[in-house]
C-alpha positions in Angstrom: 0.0 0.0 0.0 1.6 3.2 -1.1 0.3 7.0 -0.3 -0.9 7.4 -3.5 -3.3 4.6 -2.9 -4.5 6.6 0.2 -5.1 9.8 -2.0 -7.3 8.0 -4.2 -9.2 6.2 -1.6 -10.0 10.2 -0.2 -10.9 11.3 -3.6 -13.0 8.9 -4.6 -14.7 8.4 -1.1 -15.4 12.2 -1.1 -16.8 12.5 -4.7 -18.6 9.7 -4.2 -18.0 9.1 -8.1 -14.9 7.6 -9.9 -15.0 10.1 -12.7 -15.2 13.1 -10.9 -12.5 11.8 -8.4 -10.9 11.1 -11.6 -10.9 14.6 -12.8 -10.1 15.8 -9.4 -6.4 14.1 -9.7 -5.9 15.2 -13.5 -5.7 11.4 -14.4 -8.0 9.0 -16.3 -10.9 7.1 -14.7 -9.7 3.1 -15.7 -6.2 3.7 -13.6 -7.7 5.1 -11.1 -10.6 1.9 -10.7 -7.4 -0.4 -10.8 -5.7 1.2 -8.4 -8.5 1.3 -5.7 -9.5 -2.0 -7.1 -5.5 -3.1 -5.8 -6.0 -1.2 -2.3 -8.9 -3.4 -1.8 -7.1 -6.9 -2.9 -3.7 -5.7 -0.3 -6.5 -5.0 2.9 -8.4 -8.3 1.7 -11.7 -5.5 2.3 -14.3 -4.3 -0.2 -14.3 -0.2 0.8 -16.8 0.4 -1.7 -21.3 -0.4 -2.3 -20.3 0.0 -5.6 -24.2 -1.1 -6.5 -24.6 2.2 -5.0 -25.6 5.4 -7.0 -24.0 7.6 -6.0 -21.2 5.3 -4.4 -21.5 4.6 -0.6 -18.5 3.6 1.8 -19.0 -0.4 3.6 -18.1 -0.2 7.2 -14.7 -1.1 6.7 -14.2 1.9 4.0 -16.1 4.7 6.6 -13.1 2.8 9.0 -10.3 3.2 6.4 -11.3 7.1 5.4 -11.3 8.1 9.1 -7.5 6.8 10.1 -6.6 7.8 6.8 -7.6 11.3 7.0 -5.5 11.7 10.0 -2.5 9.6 8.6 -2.6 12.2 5.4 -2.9 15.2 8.1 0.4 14.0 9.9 2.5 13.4 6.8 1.2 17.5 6.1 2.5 18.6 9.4 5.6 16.4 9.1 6.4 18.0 5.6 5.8 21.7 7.7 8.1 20.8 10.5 10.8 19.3 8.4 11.0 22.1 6.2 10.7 24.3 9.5 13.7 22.6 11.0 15.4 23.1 7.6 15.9 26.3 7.7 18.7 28.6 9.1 17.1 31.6 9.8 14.5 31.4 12.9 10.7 32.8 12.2 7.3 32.4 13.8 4.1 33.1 11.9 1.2 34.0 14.0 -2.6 33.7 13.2 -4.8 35.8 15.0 -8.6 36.7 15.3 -9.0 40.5 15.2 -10.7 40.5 18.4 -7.4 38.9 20.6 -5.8 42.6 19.9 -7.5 44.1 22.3 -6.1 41.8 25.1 -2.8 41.0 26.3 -1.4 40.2 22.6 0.3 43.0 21.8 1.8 43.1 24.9 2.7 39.2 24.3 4.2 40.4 20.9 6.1 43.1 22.1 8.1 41.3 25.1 8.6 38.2 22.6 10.2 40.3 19.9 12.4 41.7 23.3 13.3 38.6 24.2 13.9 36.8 20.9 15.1 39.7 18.8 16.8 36.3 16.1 13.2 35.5 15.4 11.6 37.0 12.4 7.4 37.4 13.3 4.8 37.3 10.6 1.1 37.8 11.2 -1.9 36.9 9.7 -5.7 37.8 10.1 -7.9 35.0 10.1 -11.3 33.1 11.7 -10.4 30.0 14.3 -11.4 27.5 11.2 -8.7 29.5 8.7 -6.1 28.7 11.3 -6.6 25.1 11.7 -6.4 25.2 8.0 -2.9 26.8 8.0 -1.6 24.9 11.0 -1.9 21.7 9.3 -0.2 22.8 5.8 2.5 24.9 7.6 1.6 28.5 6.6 0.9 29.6 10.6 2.7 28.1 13.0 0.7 29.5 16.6 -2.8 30.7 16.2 -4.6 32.6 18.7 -8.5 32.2 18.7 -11.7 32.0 20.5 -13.3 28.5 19.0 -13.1 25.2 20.3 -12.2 23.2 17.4 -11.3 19.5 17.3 -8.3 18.3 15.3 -6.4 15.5 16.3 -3.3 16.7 14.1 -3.5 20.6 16.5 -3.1 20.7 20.2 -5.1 23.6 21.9 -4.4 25.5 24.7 -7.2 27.4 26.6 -5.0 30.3 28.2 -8.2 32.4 29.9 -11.9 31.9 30.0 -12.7 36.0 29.5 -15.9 37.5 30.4 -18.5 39.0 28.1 -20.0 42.3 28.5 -22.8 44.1 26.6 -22.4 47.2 23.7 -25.0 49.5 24.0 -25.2 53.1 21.8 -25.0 55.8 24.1 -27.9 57.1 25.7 -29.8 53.1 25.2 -32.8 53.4 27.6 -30.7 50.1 29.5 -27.8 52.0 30.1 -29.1 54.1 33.1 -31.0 51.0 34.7 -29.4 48.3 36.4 -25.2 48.3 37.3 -25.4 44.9 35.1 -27.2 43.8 32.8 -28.7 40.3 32.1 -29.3 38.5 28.6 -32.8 38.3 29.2 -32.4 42.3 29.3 -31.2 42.2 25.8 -34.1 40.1 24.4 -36.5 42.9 23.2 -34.0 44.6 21.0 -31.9 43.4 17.5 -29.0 40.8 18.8 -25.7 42.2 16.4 -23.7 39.3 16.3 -19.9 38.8 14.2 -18.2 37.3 12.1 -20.8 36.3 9.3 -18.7 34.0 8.4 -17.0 31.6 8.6 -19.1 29.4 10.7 -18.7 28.3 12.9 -17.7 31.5 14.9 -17.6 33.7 17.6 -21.4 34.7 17.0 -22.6 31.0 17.6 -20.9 31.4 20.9 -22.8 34.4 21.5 -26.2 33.0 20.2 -25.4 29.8 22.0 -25.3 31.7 25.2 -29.2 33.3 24.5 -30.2 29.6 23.4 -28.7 27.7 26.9 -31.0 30.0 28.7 -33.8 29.6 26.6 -33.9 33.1 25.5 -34.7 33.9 22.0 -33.6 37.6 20.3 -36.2 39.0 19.0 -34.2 40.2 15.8 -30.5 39.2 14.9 -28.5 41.1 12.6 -25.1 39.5 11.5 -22.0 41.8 10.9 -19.4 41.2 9.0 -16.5 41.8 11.9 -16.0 43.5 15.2 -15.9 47.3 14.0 -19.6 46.8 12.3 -21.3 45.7 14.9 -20.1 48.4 16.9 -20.6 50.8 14.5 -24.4 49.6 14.2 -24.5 49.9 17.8 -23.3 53.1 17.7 -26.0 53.8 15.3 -28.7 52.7 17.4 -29.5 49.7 15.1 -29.1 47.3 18.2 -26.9 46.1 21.2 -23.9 43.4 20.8 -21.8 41.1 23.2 -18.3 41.4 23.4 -15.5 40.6 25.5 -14.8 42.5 27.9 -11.1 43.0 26.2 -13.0 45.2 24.1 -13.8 47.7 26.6 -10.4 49.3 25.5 -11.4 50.0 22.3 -12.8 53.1 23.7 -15.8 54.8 21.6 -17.4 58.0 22.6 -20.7 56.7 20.7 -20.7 53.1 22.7 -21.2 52.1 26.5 -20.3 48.8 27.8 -22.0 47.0 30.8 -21.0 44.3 32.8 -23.2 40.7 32.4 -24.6 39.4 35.9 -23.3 35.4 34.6 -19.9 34.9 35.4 -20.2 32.0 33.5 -20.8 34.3 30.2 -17.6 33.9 29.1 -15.4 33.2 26.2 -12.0 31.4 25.7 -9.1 32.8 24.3 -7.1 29.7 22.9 -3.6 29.2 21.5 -3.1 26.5 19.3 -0.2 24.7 17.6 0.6 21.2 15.3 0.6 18.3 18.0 4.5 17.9 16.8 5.4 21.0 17.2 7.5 21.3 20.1 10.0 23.5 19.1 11.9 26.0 21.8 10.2 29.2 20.0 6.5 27.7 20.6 7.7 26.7 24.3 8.7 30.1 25.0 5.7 32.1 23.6 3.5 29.8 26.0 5.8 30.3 29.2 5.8 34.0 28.5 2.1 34.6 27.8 1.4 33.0 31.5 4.8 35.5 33.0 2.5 38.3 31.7 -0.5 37.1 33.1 1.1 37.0 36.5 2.3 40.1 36.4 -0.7 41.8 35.0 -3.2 40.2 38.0 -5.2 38.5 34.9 -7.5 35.2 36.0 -6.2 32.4 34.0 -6.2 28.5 33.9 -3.3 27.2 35.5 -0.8 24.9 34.2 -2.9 21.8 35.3 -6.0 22.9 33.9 -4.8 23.6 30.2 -5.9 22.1 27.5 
């Protein structure tokens, strides 16, 4: 059995069809039925109903695919840390969700570049799902998001659980009421949520939140990223959740209010490729938790990460 083998099996598995499978590797469709056919004589398994229309995976092919999606993951991440190791010149490229710069990363960036002036950073915008994306084919090698995602080929890291608080436009008929606010309070008015897309995101944490308490918005409004929905805010189009991070993104057109649940909250996670264990990674991890020591933040402790 050869990787190639395992390539085909994917394709044609996720086509569902040997010609478009076929046309997906840029080779003809007879090889490619004789080389599956072969996989299936070396395992001694049929993978394939091929009575099926469109084709349908036995129980030992739906077995095969998943181990074989995470074999094909590992050889990507082995190709990204032996080209990693390769080179001469140290460098760290960093994903990031837009809404982690309004915590303690720039101050995470700053006292890294400090103390590791030899490493050359690079950063990069992108959702939670983009950077599981780019972990695994070696374009990123940290990303710092708010999702929980599982991936057997990334290791996560929950630094902080951090709290949510409400955006209201200035002058909201809430903001002289109570000293916090509860989600019920929120109910009657249009729920701004971010990103968009991709799903899922930071705004299914936010509408999960309404949903565990069985509260229902009475209008939802999705923004494309962070700055919209305060901006609609600001406009008096509706109120959002935010973390409370935020708060230092100081608008004279916006007030933020504390949430009564202290178990409103959301994670800001760090994640890396399960091999990587490479000194740079080590030390951005140790340093984020010297800051958060220093700084007085809650965080999990050592025992507690994930």
């Amino acid at each position: 059995m050869e990787l190639r083998h395992l390539r085909y099996f994917v394709a044609v598995a996720e086509e569902r069809n040997f010609t478009r499978a076929a046309a997906r590797l840029h080779i003809a469709q007879p090889p490619l039925s004789r080389q599956i056919q072969q996989l299936e004589e070396n395992l001694g398994v049929q993978l394939f109903e091929r009575d099926a229309r469109p084709l349908k995976l036995t129980d030992a092919g739906r077995f095969f695919y998943s181990h074989t999606m995470q074999l094909l993951a590992q050889m990507s991440e082995l190709e990204a840390m032996t080209k990693r190791v390769g080179k001469i010149e140290r460098s760290l490229s960093i994903g990031f969700v837009g809404s982690t710069l309004y915590g303690m990363l720039p101050k995470v960036i700053r006292r890294f570049r400090a103390e590791n002036a030899a490493v050359e950073l690079s950063f990069h915008e992108m959702s939670t799902m983009d950077q599981m994306k780019a972990l695994k084919e070696g374009r990123i090698d940290v990303g710092f998001g708010r999702i929980r995602l599982e991936d057997p080929s990334v290791r996560r890291v929950v630094l902080r659980e951090e709290r949510l608080i409400a955006a209201l436009s200035l002058g909201h008929p809430l903001s002289a009421g109570k000293p916090q606010l509860a989600l019920h309070d929120l109910v009657d008015d249009t729920l701004i949520v971010y990103p968009k897309a991709p799903r899922p995101s930071y705004a299914d944490q936010v509408l999960a939140a309404f949903h565990d308490r069985g509260l229902e918005p009475a209008h939802t409004y999705e923004a494309r990223e962070l700055q919209v929905a305060l901006g609609l805010v600001a406009a008096g189009v509706g109120v959002t959740v935010v973390p409370q991070s935020v708060h230092g993104l100081k608008r004279d057109d916006v007030s933020y209010h504390e949430l009564d649940d202290p178990k409103l909250v959301s994670p800001i996670i760090m994640s890396m490729r399960m091999l990587d264990e490479s000194e740079d990674i080590r030390s951005m991890l140790d340093l984020i938790y010297d800051l958060y020591a220093e700084e007085g933040i809650d965080y999990l402790p050592p025992h507690e990460r994930q």
